[in-house]
MIZA-151207 format. One record per residue (C-alpha): residue number from 0; x, y, z negated; chain. Coordinates in steps of 0.1 Angstrom, whole numbers. Each point is the difference from the previous one (the first is absolute). Example, Ala and Ser with C-alpha at 12.3 -4.5 7.8 and 13.67 -1.06 7.14 Angstrom:
2
<0; <123; -45; -78>; 'A'> <1; <14; 34; 7>; 'A'> 
This chain:
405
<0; <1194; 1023; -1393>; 'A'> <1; <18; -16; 26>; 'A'> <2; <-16; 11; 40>; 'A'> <3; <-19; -30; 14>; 'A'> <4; <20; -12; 32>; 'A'> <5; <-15; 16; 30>; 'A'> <6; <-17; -18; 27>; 'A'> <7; <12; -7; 30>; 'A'> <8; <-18; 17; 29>; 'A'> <9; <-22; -25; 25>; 'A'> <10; <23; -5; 36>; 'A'> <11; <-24; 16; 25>; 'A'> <12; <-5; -18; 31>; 'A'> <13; <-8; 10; 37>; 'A'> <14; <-28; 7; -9>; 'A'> <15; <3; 24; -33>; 'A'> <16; <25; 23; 29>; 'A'> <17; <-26; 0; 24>; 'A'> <18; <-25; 16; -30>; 'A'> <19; <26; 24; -12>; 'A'> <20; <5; 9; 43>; 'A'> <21; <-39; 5; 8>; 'A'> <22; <-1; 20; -38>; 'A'> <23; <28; 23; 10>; 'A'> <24; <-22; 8; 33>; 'A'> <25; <-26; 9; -15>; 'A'> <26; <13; 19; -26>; 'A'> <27; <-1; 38; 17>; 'A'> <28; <10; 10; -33>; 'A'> <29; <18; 29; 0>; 'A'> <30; <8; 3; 38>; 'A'> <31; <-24; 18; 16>; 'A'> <32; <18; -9; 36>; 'A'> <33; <-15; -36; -7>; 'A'> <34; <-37; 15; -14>; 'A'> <35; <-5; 22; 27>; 'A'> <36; <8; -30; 27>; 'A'> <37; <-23; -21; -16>; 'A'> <38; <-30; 26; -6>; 'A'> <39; <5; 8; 40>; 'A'> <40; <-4; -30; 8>; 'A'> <41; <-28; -12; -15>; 'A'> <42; <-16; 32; 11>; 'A'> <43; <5; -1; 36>; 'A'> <44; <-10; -38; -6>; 'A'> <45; <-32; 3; -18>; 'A'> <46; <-14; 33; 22>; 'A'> <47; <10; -25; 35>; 'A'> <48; <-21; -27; -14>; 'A'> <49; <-25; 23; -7>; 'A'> <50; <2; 14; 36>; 'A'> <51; <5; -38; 18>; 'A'> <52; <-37; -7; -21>; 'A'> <53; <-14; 32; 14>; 'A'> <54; <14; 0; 35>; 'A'> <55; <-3; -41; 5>; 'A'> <56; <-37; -3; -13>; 'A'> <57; <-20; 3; 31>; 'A'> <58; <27; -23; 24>; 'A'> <59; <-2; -28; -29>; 'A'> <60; <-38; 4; 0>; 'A'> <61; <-1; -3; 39>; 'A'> <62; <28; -30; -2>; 'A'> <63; <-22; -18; -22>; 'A'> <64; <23; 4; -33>; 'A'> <65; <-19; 17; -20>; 'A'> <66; <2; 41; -7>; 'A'> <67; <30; -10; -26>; 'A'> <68; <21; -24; 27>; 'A'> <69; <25; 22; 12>; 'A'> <70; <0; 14; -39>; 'A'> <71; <9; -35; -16>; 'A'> <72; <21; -5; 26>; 'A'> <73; <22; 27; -8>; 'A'> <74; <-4; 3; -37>; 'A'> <75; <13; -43; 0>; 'A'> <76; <32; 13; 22>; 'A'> <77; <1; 27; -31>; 'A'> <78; <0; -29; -27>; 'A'> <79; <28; -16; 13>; 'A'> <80; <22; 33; 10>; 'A'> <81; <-3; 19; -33>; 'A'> <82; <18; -32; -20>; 'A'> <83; <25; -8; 27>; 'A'> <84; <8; 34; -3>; 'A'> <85; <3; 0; -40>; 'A'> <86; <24; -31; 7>; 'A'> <87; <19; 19; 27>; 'A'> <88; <9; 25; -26>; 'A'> <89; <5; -24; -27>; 'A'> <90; <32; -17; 23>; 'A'> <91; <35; 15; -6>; 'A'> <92; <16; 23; 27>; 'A'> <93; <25; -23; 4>; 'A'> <94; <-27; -30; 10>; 'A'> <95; <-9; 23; 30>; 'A'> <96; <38; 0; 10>; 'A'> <97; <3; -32; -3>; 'A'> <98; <-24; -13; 21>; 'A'> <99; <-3; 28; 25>; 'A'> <100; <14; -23; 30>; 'A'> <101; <-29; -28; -11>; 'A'> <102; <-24; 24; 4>; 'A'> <103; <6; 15; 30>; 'A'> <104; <9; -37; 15>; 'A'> <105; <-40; -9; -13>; 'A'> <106; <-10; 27; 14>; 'A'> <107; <9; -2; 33>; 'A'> <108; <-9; -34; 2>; 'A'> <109; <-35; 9; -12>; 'A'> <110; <-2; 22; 33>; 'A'> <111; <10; -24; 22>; 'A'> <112; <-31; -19; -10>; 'A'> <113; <-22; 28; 17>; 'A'> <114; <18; -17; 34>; 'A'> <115; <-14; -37; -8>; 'A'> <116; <-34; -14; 1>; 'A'> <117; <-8; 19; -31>; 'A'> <118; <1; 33; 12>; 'A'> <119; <-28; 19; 10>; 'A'> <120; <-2; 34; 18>; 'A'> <121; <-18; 27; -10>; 'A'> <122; <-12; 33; 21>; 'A'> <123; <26; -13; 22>; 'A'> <124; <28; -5; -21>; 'A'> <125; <14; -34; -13>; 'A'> <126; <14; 9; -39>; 'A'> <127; <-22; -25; -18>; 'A'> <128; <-1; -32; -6>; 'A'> <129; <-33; -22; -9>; 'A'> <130; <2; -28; -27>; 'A'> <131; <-35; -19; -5>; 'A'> <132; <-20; 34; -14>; 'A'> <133; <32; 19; -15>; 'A'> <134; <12; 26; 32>; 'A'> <135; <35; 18; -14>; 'A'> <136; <22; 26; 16>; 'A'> <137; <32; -11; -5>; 'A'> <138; <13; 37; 18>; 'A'> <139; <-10; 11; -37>; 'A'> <140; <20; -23; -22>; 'A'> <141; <34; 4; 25>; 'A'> <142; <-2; 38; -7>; 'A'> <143; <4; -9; -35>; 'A'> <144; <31; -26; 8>; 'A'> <145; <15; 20; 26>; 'A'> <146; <7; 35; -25>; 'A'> <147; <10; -23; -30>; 'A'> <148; <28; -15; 24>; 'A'> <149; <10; 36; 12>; 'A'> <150; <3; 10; -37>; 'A'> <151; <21; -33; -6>; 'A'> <152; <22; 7; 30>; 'A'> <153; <10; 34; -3>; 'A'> <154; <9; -8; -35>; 'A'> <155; <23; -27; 10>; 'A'> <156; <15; 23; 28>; 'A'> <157; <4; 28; -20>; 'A'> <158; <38; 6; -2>; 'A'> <159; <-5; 0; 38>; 'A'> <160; <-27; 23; 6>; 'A'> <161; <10; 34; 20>; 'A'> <162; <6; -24; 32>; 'A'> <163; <-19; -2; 24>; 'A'> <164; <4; -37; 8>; 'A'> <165; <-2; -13; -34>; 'A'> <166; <-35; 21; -3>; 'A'> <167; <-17; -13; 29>; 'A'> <168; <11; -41; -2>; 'A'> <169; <-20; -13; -14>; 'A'> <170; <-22; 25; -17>; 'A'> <171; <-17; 11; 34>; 'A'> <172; <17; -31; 29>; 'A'> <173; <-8; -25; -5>; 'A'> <174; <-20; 5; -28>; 'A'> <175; <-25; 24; 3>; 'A'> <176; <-1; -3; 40>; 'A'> <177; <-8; -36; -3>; 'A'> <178; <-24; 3; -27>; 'A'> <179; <-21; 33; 19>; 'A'> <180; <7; -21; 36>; 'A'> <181; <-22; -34; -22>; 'A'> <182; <-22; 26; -5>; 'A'> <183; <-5; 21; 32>; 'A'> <184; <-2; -35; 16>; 'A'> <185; <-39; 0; -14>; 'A'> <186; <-5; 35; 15>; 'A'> <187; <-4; 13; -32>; 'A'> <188; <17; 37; 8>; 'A'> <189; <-15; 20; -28>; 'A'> <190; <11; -28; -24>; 'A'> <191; <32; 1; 15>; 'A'> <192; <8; 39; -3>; 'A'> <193; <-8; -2; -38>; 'A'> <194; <24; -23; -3>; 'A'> <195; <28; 16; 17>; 'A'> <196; <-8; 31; -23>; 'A'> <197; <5; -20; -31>; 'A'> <198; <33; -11; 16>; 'A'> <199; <12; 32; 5>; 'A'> <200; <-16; 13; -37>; 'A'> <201; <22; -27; -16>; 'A'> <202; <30; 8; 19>; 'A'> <203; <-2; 39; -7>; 'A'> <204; <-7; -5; -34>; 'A'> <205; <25; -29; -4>; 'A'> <206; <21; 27; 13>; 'A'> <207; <12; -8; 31>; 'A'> <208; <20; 30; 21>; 'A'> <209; <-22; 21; 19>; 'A'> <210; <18; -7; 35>; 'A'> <211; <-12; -39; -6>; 'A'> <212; <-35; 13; -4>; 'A'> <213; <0; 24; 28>; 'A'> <214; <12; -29; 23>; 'A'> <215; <-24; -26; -11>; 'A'> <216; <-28; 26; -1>; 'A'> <217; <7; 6; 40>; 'A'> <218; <-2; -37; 4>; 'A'> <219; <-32; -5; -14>; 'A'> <220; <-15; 28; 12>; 'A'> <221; <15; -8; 39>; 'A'> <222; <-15; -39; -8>; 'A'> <223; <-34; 17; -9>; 'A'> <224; <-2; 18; 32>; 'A'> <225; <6; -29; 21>; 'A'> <226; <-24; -24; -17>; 'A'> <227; <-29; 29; 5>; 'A'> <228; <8; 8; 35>; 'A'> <229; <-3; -40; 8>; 'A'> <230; <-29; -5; -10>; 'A'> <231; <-33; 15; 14>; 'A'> <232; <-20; -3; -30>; 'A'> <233; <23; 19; -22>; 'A'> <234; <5; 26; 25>; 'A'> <235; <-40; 2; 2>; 'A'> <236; <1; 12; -34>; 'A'> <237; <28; 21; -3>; 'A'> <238; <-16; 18; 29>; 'A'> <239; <-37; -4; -10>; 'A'> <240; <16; 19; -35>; 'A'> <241; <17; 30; 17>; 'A'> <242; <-32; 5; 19>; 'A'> <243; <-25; -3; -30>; 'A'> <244; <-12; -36; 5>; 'A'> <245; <-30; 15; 17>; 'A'> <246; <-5; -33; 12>; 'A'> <247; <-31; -7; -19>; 'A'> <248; <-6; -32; 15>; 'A'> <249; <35; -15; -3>; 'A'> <250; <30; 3; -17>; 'A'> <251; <-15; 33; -12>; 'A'> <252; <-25; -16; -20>; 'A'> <253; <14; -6; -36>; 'A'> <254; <18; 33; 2>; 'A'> <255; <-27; 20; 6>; 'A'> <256; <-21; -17; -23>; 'A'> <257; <26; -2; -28>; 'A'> <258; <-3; 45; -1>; 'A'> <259; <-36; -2; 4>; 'A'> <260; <3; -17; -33>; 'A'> <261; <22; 22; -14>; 'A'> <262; <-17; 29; 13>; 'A'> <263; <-31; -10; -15>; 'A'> <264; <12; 2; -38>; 'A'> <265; <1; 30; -3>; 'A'> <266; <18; 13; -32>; 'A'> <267; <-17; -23; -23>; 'A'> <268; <-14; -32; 21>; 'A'> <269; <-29; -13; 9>; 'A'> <270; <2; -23; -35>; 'A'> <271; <18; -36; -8>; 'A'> <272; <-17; -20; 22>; 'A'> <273; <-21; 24; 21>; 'A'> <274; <24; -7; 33>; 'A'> <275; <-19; 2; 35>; 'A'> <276; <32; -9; 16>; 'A'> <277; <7; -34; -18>; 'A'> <278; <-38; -13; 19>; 'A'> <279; <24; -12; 27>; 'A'> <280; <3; 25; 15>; 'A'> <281; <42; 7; -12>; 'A'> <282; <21; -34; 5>; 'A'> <283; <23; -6; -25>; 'A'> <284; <-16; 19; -26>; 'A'> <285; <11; -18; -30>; 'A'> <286; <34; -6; 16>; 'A'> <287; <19; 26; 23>; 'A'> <288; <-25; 28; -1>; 'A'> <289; <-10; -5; -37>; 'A'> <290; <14; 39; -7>; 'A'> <291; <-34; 5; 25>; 'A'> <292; <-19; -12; -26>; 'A'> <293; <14; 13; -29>; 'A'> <294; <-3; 37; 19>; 'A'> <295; <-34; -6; 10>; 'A'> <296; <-15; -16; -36>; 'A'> <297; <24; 22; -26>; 'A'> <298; <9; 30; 28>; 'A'> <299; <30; 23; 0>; 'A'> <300; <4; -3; -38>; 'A'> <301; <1; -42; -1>; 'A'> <302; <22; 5; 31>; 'A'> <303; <25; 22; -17>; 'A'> <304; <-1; -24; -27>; 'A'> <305; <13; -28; 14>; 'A'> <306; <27; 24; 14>; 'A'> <307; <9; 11; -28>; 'A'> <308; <8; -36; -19>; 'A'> <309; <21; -8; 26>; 'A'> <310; <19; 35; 4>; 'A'> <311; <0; -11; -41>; 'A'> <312; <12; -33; 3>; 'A'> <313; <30; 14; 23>; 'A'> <314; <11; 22; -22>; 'A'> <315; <1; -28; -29>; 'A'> <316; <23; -21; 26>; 'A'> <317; <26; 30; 4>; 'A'> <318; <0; -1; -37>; 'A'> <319; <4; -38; -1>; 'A'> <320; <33; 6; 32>; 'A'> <321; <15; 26; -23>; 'A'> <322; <1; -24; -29>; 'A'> <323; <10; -35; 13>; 'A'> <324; <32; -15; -10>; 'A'> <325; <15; -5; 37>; 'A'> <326; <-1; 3; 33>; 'A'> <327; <-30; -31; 5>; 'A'> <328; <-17; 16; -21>; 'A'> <329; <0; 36; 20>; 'A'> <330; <-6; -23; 30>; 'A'> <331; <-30; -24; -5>; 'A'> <332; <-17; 26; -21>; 'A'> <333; <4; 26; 28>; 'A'> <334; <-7; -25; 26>; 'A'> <335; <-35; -6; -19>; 'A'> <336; <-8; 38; -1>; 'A'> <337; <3; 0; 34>; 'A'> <338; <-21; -29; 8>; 'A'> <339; <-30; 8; -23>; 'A'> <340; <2; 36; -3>; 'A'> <341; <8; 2; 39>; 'A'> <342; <-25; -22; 10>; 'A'> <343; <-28; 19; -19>; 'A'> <344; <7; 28; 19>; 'A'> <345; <2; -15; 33>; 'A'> <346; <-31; -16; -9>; 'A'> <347; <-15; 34; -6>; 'A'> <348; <12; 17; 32>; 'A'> <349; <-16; -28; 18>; 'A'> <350; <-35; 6; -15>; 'A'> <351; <4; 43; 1>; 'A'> <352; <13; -1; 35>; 'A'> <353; <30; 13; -3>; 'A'> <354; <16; -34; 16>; 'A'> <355; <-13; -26; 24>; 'A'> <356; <-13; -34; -14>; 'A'> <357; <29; -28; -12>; 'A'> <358; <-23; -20; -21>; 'A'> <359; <17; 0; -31>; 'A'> <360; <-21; -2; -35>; 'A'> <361; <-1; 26; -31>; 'A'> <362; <22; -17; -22>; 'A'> <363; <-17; -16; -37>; 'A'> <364; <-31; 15; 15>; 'A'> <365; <-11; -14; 33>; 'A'> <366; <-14; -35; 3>; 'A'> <367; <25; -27; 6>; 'A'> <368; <12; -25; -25>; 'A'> <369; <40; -6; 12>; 'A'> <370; <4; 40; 4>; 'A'> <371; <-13; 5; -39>; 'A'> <372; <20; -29; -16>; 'A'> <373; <30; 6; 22>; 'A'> <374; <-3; 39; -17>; 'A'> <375; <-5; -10; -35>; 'A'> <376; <31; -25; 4>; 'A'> <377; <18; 29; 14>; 'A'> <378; <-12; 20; -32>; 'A'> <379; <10; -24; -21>; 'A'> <380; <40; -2; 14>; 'A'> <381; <-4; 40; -5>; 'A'> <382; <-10; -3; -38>; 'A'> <383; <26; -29; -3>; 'A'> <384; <25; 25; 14>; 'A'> <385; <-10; 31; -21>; 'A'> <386; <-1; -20; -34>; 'A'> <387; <37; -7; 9>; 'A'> <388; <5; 34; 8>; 'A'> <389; <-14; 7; -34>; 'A'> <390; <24; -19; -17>; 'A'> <391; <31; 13; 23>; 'A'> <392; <-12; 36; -11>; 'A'> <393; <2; -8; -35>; 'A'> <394; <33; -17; 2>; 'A'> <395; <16; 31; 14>; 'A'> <396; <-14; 22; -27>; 'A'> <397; <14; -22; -30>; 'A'> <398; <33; 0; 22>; 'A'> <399; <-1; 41; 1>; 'A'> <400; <-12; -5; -34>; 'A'> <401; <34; -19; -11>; 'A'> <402; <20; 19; 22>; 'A'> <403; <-12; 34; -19>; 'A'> <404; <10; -16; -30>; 'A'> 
């Protein structure tokens, strides 16, 4: 019987690619690198919306919103990070490269719009800008632009990495000097030393020689100095924090009240919700000081919790550097770690004491709608990124797997 003629497959379009791109993100599969990055994040996700509800209720109330305000707020920033982040890992490692100089050129213009009409300052510092209702921090996104162009550049420089010259231009002059100086223009210092951690994350893991890193490390840390001892209100709480903010009345204030919070959880809380702090009496309590909260409502054990998904997701990012295919790989991923991971923990100190205040928020769990979809897009390179690493892995076993043959 003779075999019918087969049919030709249909051409897929743009389209049909895009559906086979988002299914391959989604598809954890078999790599538990991609699971665990995805389970982590909807955790830390989920439990900060929980918190923002909790913490925001009684300011929304007073604000006339509603107990749920700050809550919808937060969760409709949540509905359009979680599928920008699915499409960020859909997109091909190589679209990242490609357009790494785009991105960082949007982004910067995006800050200089916190220096027209429609930026607004706020607690002193000019980093946002105002558009009818919608307020954005476009600090946030630029973090994002400014580590996928240090991946893309140290790639392209690689046969000349090991000098000096040709790892500072333009990595950290002009680049990252002029992107931290559009920044530091605003005021925004805490902001600002983030960001120069992430540059030096994605340089170290990018691998860049150690001697670079010492020297740019002095730099920043000589440029911090001078920016604190110039201006009376940073000194105020550097000082105020070495001498245990007992100024109740002042800058003391939030401090003080942020370990009366914590102090008053106890090992297992005072219950979701059951907050005396959050009555106005802790500013920022769904934003900077939300660990407050979550100490005070869940205790030591909800504390400890949230420290250990991010000491998790950390250790799921080294696993992601080990794998990736190159060196932007090593370097935006790294770069990432160091931002989210690193800010957590900053974030942290600030609320326990342990360093003075630099208003910066608990990443994918404070309140603030550029800082969460800014993170899930950053989340979503990092999946895009380990799914390629994936695929690397597996070409160099059937290559060992030939060669043994």
């Amino acid at each position: 019987m003779a075999t019918p003629p087969r049919q030709p497959e249909p051409e897929r379009g743009a389209l049909g690619q895009s559906r086979i791109q988002l299914g391959a993100a989604l598809r954890a599969g078999s790599d538990h690198t991609v699971a665990a990055l995805y389970a982590i994040t909807l955790l830390l996700v989920g439990f900060g919306l929980i918190m923002v509800l909790s913490s925001s209720s009684i300011t929304s109330y007073v604000a006339d919103q509603g107990f749920f305000g700050g809550f919808w707020r937060q969760a409709t920033f949540a509905i359009i990070g979680l599928p920008l982040m699915l499409l960020a890992a859909a997109m091909p490692v190589s679209f990242w490269k490609r357009w790494s100089w785009a991105l960082l050129g949007l982004g910067i213009v995006l800050q200089l719009l916190v220096f027209t009409p429609l930026g607004v300052e706020v607690y002193g510092n000019r980093n946002w800008i105002q558009i009818g209702g919608f307020g954005a921090q476009p600090s946030e996104a630029l973090k994002l632009a400014l580590v996928v162009w240090i991946g893309a550049v140290l790639l392209k420089k690689e046969p000349l990495l090991g000098q000096m010259r040709h790892e500072i231009v333009p990595v950290v002059v002009p680049g990252a000097v002029l992107v931290l100086g559009l920044v530091l223009l605003g005021r925004d210092l805490g902001t600002v030393l983030i960001m120069a951690a992430l540059v030096l994350g994605a340089m170290y893991f990018g691998g860049v020689s150690w001697k670079t890193l010492g020297v740019v490390a002095l730099g920043g840390l000589l440029a911090v100095i001078f920016f604190v001892v110039t201006s009376p209100n940073r000194m105020a709480r550097l000082f105020g924090h070495a001498a245990g903010n007992d100024d109740y009345s002042g800058l003391g204030w939030q401090p003080l009240h942020g370990l009366w919070a914590l102090a008053g959880g106890g090992l297992f809380g005072v219950g979701l919700g059951g907050s005396k702090a959050k009555w106005s009496w802790l500013p920022a309590a769904d934003n900077d000081y939300i660990f407050a909260i979550i100490g005070e409502e869940l205790g030591l054990i909800g504390a400890l919790l949230v420290i250990v998904l991010f000491i998790a997701l950390a250790a799921v990012l080294l696993r992601v550097i080990s794998r990736a295919r190159d060196r932007f790989g090593k370097a935006v991923v790294g770069g990432i770690l160091v931002w989210i991971v690193g800010q957590a923990f900053v974030n942290i100190g600030v609320v326990i004491g342990v360093l003075p205040v630099l208003g910066v928020p608990l990443p994918l769990i404070s309140a603030g709608g550029t800082a969460l979809i800014a993170c899930l897009l950053a989340l979503g390179v990092v999946i895009s990124i380990a799914r390629d690493g994936s695929d690397y892995q597996a070409e160099l076993a059937a290559a060992d797997g030939r060669t043994a043959r």
